[in-house]
N, C-alpha and C positions, 0 to 999 in steps of 0.2 A: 392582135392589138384591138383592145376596146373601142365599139364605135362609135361616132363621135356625138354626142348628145346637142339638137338644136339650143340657140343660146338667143331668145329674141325676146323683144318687148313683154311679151305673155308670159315668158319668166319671172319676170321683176313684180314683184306685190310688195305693198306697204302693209304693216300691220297696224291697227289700229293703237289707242291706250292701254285698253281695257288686253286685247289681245295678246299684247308684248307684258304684261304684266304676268296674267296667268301663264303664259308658256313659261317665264324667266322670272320666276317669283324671289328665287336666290337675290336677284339685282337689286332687289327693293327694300328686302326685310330677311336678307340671310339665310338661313336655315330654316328648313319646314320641321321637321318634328312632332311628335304627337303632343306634348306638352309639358310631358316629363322633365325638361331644363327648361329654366329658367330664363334663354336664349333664346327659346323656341318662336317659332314664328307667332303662335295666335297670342304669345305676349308683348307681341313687337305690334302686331294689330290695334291691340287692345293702348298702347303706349304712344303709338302716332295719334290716336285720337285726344288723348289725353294732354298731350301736349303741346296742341289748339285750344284746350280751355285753359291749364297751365299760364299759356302767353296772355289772356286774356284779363287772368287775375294780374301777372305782372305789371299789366299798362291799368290796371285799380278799377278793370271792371271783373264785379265778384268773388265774393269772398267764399265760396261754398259748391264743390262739387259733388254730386253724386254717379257712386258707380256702383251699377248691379249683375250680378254674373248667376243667373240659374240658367242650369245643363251648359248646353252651346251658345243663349242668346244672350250680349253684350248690351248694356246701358249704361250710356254718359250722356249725364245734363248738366250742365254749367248754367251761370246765372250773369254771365257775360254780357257783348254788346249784341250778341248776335248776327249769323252772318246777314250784309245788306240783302236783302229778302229778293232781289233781280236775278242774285247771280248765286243763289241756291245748289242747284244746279251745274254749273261753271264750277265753281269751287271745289267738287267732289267729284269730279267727271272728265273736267281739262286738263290737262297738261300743264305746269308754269302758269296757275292760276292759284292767288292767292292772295292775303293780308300781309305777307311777311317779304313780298318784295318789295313794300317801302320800307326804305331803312330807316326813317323818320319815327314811323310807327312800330318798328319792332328789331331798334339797336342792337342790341342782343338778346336775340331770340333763339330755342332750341334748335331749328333749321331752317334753312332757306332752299330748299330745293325745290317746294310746290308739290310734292309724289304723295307726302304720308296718306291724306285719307281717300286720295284716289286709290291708291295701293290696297287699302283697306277695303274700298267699295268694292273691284276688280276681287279681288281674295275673298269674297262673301256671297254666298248664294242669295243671301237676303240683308239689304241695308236702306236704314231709310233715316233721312234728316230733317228735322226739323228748326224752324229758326223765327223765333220771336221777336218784336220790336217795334217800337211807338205805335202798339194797340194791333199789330197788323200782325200776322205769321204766314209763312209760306214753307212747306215741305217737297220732300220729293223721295219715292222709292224705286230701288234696284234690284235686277236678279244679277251676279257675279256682272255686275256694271251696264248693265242692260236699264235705259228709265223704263217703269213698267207703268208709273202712277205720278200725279203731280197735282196738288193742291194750292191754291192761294187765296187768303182770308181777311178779309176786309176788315175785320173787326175779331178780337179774341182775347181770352180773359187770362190769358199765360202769365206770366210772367218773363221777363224778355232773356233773353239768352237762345242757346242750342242744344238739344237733344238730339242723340247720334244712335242707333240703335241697329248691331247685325251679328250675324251668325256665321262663322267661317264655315268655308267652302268645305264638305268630305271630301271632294275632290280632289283636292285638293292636300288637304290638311285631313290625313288619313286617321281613323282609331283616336282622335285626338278629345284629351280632357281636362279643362281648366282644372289647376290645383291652386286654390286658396290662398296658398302661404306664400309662391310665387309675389299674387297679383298683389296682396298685403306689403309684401315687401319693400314694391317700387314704388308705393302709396307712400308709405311711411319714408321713404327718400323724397318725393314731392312734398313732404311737409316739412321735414326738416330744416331742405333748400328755401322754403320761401313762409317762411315762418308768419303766422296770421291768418295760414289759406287753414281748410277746413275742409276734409275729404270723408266723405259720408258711404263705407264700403257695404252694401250687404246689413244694414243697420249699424254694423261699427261706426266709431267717429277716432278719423285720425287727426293730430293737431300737434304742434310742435313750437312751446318759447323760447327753446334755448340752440335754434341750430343743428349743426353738426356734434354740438355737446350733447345732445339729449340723443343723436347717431350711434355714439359711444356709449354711454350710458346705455341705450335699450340693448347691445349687441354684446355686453359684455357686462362681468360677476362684476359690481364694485367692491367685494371683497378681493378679490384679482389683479386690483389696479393698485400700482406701486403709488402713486401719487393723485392728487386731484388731476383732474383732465385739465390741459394748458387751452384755454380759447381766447383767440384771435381775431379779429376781424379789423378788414378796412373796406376801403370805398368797394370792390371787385375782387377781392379776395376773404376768405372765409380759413381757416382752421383751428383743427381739434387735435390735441396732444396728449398722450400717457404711456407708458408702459406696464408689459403685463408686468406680476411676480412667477410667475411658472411657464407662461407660453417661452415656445422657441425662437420661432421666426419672425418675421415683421408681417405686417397686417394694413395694407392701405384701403380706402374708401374715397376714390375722386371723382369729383366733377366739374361741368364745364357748362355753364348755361343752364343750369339745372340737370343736365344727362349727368346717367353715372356711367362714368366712364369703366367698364369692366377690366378695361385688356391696358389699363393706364394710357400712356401718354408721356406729351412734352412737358406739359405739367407737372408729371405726378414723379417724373424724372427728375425735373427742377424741382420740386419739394424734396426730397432724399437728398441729394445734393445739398441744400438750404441748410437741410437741418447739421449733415456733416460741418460744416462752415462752420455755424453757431455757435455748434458745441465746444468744437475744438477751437475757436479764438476764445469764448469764455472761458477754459479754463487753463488755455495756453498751453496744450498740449494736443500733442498729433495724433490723437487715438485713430486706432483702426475703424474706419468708416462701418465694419460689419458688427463691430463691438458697440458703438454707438447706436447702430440703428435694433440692435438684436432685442427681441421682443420688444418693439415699438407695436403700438396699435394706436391710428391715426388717422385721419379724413382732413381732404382740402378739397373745396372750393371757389372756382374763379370765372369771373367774367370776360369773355372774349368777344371783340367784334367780327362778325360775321367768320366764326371759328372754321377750319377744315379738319373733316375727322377721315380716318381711312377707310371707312366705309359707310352704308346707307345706314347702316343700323346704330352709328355713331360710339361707337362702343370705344375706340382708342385716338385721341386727336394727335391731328397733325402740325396743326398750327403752331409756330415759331416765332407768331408777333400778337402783341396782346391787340392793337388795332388803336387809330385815332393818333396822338401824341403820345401813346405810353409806348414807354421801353418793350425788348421783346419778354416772351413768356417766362425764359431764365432767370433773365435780370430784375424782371419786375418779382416773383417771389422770393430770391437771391435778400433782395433789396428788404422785403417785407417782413420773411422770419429774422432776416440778420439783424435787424430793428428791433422789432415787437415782442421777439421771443427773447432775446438777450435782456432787455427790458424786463419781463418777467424775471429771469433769473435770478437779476441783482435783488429784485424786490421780493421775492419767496426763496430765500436761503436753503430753508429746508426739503423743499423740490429739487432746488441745486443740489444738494447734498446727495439725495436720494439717487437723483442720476449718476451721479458720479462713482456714488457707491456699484450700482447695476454698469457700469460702465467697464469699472476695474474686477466684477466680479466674472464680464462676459470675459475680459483679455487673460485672465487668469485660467478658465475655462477652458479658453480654445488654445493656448499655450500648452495644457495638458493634454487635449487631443489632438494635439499638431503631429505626432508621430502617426497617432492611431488612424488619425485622419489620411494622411500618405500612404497610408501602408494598403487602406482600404479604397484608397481610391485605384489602386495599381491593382489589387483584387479583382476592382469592377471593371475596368478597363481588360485586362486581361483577361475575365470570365467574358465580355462583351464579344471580347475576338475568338476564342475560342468554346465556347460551348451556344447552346441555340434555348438559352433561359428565356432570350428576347427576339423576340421574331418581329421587327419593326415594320413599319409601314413606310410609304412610298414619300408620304407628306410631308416625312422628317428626313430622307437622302434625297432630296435635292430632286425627286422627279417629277413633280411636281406642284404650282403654283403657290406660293407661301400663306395668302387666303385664305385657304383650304384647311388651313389649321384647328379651325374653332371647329369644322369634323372628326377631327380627328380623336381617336376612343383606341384606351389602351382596356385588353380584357387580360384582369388577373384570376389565373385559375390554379384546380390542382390536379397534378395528376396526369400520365402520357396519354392518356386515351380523351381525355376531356379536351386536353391541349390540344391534340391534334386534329382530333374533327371541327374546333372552334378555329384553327388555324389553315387548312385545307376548305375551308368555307369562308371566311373572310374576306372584308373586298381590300386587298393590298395594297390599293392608294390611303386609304384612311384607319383600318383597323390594326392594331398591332395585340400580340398577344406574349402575356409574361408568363411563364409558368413556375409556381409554386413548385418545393420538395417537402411534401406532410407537410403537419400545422404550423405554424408559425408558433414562434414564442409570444407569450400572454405577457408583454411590455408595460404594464401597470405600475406606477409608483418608478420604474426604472432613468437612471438619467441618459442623454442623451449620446453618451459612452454605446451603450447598447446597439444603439443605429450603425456604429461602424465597426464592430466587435461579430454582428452576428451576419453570417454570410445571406441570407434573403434578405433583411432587413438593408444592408449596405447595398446591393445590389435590384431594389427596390426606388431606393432611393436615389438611386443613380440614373437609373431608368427612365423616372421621373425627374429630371432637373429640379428639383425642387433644395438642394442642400441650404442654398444663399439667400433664396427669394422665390416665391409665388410665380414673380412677374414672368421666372424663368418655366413654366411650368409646360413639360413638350406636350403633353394632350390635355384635351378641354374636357372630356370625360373619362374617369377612372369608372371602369365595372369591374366588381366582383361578381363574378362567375362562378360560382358553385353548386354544389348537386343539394338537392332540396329535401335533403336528411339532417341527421342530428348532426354526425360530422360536419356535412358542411355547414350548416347553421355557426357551430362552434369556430369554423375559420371566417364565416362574415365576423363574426363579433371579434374573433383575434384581430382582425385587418382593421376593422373600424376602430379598436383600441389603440394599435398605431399611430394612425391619422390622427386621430383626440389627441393623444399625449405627446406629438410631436409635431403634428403638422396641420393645425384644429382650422386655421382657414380654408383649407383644402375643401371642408367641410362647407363651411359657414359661407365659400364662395359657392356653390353649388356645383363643383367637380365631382363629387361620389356617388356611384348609383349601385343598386342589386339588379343584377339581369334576372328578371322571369323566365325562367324555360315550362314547356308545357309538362304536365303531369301524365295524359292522357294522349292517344289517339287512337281516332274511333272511324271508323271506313269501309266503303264497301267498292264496290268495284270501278262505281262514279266518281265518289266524292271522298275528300278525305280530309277530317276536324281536327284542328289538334287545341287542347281544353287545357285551359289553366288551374281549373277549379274542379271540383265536384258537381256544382251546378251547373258547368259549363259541357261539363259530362254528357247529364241529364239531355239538356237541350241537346245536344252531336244526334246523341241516337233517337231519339226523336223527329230530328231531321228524313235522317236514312231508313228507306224500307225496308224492311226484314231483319236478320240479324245481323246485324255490324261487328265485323271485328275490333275489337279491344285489346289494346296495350297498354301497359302501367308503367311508364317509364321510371327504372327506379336510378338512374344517372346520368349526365350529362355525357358519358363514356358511351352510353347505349344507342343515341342518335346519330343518324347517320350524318357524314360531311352534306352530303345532297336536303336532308333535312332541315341541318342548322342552318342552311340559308335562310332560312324565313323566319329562324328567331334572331338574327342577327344582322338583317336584313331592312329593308322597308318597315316591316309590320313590327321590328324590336319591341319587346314592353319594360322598360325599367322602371325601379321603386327610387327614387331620389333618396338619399341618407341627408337627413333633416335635420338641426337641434332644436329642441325645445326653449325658444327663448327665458323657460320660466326656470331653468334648469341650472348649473352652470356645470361646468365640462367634468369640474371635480369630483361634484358630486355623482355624477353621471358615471364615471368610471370608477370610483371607489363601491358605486350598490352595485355594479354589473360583475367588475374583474377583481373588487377585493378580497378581504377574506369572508368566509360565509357570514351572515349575522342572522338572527332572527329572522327582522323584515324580509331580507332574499328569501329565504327560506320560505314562507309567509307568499309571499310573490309566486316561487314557481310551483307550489304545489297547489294553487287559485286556479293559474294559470292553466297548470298541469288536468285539474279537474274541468276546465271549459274543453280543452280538447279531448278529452274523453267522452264529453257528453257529447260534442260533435261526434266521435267516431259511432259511439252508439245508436243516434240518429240513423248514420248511414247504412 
């Protein structure tokens, strides 16, 4: 028997703020990440700050933020009230210290918990704040929540507001690189939401009159769009309506106090629902709720008092009552589409129509693939039980924590030897691996027959909950896993033609990545590099004295299970699959997967000749 370990006073420690932060950074801001998702921690950093100057414009101080992102260091300056210049200090460093716990002052405001920019000071090797007002400023700087420095100025030619300024921790936030399009993103959702404000990225200027209309509009073809977009608004409630003509599934964009809620909600539940209502009393008919909503693309907006979300990072709310005198969350937009939008109907006939028309074109549709669909669902079901296409993860049977989910990463690859080392290396609670058989079909221009006709594709797609809805979607990251040849090349692009032409939110939500695996490794009896690049090469042996040995790795089949831990691992490097917002999906997929034309043509023999002159270099 083990012996018995003393149990006294000199046990017991309290950890400080800054201390429980760093150790349990999950608690605060989720996921660490290198920056590759859009989820990742240093945009959750970057977003708790923002969302102190956000409130500020709210309550009509400041019309104008600036935010600047070169390398690692972060800068936000508002033109706010600033904070009161005593408690500097306090505010970025206490516990339950803040503006936002009078409710007077910030009814509904993005959080109230007091954490965000401590969280952030705690998360930064380097942060320092400054705070302007009636002629006077005061600052203060930190190392990962340490004060190191503190200034106070009796007079200064500022202009009044806060500047925020830090660098996330390596320590923490390992290998990690702001990507652009991310931080743009959630910019242009803060403008949207609060139309007037003025966000100054990097020299861009983002700016938004028309709402959640102009949401739709930037995110999507208006050649695409079956009808004008439906806009809505009332006192605490905000929405935008349309359907594609070619997407498949439904497409939401919600929010709640200005957060965009990613992972939905009570809200974005009661909107679907709403619109089911609607529909079907306007035209006195019980249409199938999936027929009705199928290729909607849509954004809602609402205000809640002192909302609860289910987690720090606020991503899915929980809240069931709008707060004050209003009804709960259900009944109050129940009440507002069943109004507002009915309303429109009567009064744009030809909207009416159009819907009605995508209505009965969806039920006609899925009446035709109601066999095919059965038949394929008993396919996938039965290949689930009986063959190991899918080698799932822990996060999805029940063995742990439901949380845990937004970890969780399916790797689609091809091939038994790729599968297997990615699959004998993987961490079982959160990774799961699918494995391909040869290429997939090149699904272009095909209708959605196809998805349940073709044995990977159905069994893909099943994998993925994804048939009904998004909302259902079992992993938060999709990787394509392939060897870094022309074959595999040709299966990213087959897989990402899928996605487009039948499931483009998947996309547009930031669920699809490319896994990096190394090229290279270079070692000697110390040390051992393993290089993504050519130049990553260079530097390895440079590193190492004498001669190093060299490996070319030419597949994902030739690393070992011991290996792929560490590309799959902590140090993962993924390439995000991105759309060009200038683009739209059509075009996109007609110059890539259609039939040859000139331009293609034209394209890869450009192309064709840049890597040539690379290789020649080397």
């Amino acid at each position: 028997m083990a012996e018995n370990t003393q149990y006294t006073e000199d046990n017991i420690r309290s950890l400080d703020w800054k201390e429980h932060i760093r150790m349990r950074p999950g608690m605060y801001i989720g996921k660490l990440g290198d920056g590759s998702s859009a989820d990742d921690g240093i945009y959750i950093l970057v977003k708790e700050v923002l969302d102190n100057s956000i409130d500020e414009y709210v309550m009509g101080a400041g019309k104008t933020i600036e935010v600047s992102i070169q390398g690692t260091k972060v800068i936000v300056r508002d033109y706010g009230r600033g904070i009161p210049l005593g408690k500097v200090v306090d505010v970025v460093s206490k516990m339950n210290t803040g503006g936002k716990y009078d409710s007077k002052a910030f009814k509904k405001s993005v959080g109230l918990n007091g954490v965000g920019t401590k969280a952030v000071n705690a998360l930064s090797s380097y942060f320092r704040v400054e705070s302007s007002r009636d002629g006077k400023s005061s600052s203060a700087e930190f190392a990962q929540g340490n004060l190191t420095d503190q200034e106070f100025l009796d007079e200064t030619s500022r202009r009044r507001g806060t500047k925020v300024t830090f660098v996330p921790d390596e320590i923490i936030f390992k290998n990690y690189k702001f990507r652009t399009e991310y931080v743009a993103k959630m910019l242009r959702n803060y403008v949207y939401l609060n139309r007037g404000l003025t966000i100054i990225f990097n020299g861009e200027k983002f700016f938004s009159e028309n709402g959640l209309k102009d949401l739709l509009e930037d995110n999507n073809n208006k050649e695409d769009m079956l009808y004008p977009i439906v806009h809505l608004e009332g006192d605490d409630i905000e929405v935008a309506i349309t359907h594609s003509k070619t997407q498949y599934s439904e497409e939401y964009h919600s929010f709640v106090n200005g957060q965009h809620t990613t992972q939905g909600g009570t809200h974005q539940a009661a909107f679907r629902e709403a619109i089911v209502k609607t529909v079907r009393d306007f035209y006195g008919k019980s249409y199938e709720a999936s027929d009705i909503r199928k290729s909607i693309i849509s954004a809602v907006s609402i205000k809640v008092m002192e909302p609860v979300f289910e987690s720090q990072t606020k991503t899915k709310l929980g809240s069931t009552e709008m707060g004050g005198n209003l009804p709960t969350v259900r009944t109050y937009i129940n009440d507002f589409v069943g109004r507002y939008l009915d309303n429109y109907l009567h009064k744009n006939p030809d909207t009416a129509d159009k819907i009605q028309r995508k209505i009965l074109q969806a039920e006609r549709e899925r009446k035709e693939l109601s066999g095919i669909r059965k038949l394929a669902k008993e396919r996938a079901k039965k290949a689930s039980l009986h063959n190991k296409k899918l080698r799932d993860c822990r996060v999805h049977l029940g063995d742990i924590k439901k949380d845990r989910r937004l970890e969780s990463t399916l790797f689609i690859t091809e091939g038994d030897s790729a599968s297997g080392s990615i699959t004998k290396s993987r961490d079982v609670n959160t990774q799961a691996v699918f494995s391909l058989r040869g290429k997939p079909l090149n699904s272009y221009s095909m209708s959605k027959k196809i998805v349940y006709e073709n044995e990977e594709f159905n069994l893909l797609q099943a994998a993925l909950n994804i048939e009904e809805s998004m909302e259902d979607l079992r992993y938060n990251n999709i990787v394509i896993a392939t060897d870094a040849d022309v074959d595999g090349m040709h299966i990213r692009l087959l897989l990402i033609t899928f996605f487009l032409q039948f499931f483009p939110e998947l996309i547009k939500e930031g669920h699809l990545y490319i896994l990096q695996t190394p090229l290279f490794r270079v070692r000697n009896k110390k040390q051992t590099f393993y290089c993504y690049s050519e130049e990553e090469r260079k530097s390895a042996i440079l590193k190492l004295s004498g001669k190093p040995e060299i490996t070319r790795f030419k597949g994902l089949g030739e690393i070992s299970p011991d290996e792929f831990k560490h590309f799959i691992g902590d140090d993962i490097r993924l390439d995000p699959v991105m759309l060009d917002r200038e683009t739209s999906i059509e075009e996109l997929l007609k110059f890539y997967m259609g039939k040859n034309t000139p331009n293609r043509q034209e394209f890869i023999i450009n192309n064709l000749k840049v890597e040539l002159d690379l290789i020649e270099e080397k």
